[in-house]
N, C-alpha and C positions, 0 to 999 in steps of 0.2 A: 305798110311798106318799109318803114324805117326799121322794127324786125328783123324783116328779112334780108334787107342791106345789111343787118350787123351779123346774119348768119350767115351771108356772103363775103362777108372781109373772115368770119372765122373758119371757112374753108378755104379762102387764098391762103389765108397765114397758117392752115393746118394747126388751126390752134380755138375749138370752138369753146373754150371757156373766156375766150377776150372778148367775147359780146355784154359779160355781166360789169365790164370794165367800163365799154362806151356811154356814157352817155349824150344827150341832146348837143353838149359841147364840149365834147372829146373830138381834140385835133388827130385827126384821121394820118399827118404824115407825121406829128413830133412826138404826140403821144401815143399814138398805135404803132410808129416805126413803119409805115408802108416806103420800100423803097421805090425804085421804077421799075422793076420787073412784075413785083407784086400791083402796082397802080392798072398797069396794063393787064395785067389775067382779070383785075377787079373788075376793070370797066368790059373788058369783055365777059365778062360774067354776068356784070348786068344788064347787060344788053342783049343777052341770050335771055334772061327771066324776066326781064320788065316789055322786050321785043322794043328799042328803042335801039337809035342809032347814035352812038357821040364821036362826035367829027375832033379826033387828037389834034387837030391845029387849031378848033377852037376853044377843047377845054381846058381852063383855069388853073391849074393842081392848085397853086396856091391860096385860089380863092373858094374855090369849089371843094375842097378836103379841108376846110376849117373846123368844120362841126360836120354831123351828122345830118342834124336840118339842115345844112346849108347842101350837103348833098344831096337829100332826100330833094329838095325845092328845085335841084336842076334838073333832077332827072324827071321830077313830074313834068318840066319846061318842055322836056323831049318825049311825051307824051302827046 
C-alpha cells in the first residue's frame, strides 16, 4: 500500500521520480511541498484506488501528512 501511495503523490506532482525520495518519514507537506490543490487531487486519488471515502472536515493535513506511515495508517482506518 505505502508503494503505491508514493506513486500516487508522483502522479499528482507529475513528478514520478519523487517516490525514490519518500521515505517512512518524509513529511508529505514540508518535504514533498504538497500544496492545497495537490492535497486535494491526492486524496481524491486515493480514494478512487483504495475505494475509501475521507470526509475534508475531518482530515488532519497536519497530522495525517507527517510521514508516510502515518498516512498509510489513516487510510487503512478508512478501510
Amino acid at each position: 500500500m505505502k508503494e503505491r501511495i508514493k506513486e500516487i503523490i508522483g502522479e499528482v506532482l507529475d513528478n514520478p521520480t519523487i517516490t525514490e525520495r519518500i521515505d517512512e518519514n518524509t513529511d508529505l507537506l514540508h518535504d514533498i511541498g504538497l500544496d492545497s490543490l495537490t492535497i486535494i487531487n491526492l486524496i481524491l486519488k486515493i480514494e478512487d484506488e483504495f475505494e475509501v471515502e475521507i470526509d475534508f472536515e475531518e482530515f488532519d493535513i497536519d497530522e495525517n501528512l507527517t510521514s508516510i506511515d502515518e498516512f498509510t495508517s489513516y487510510i487503512k482506518s478508512k478501510m
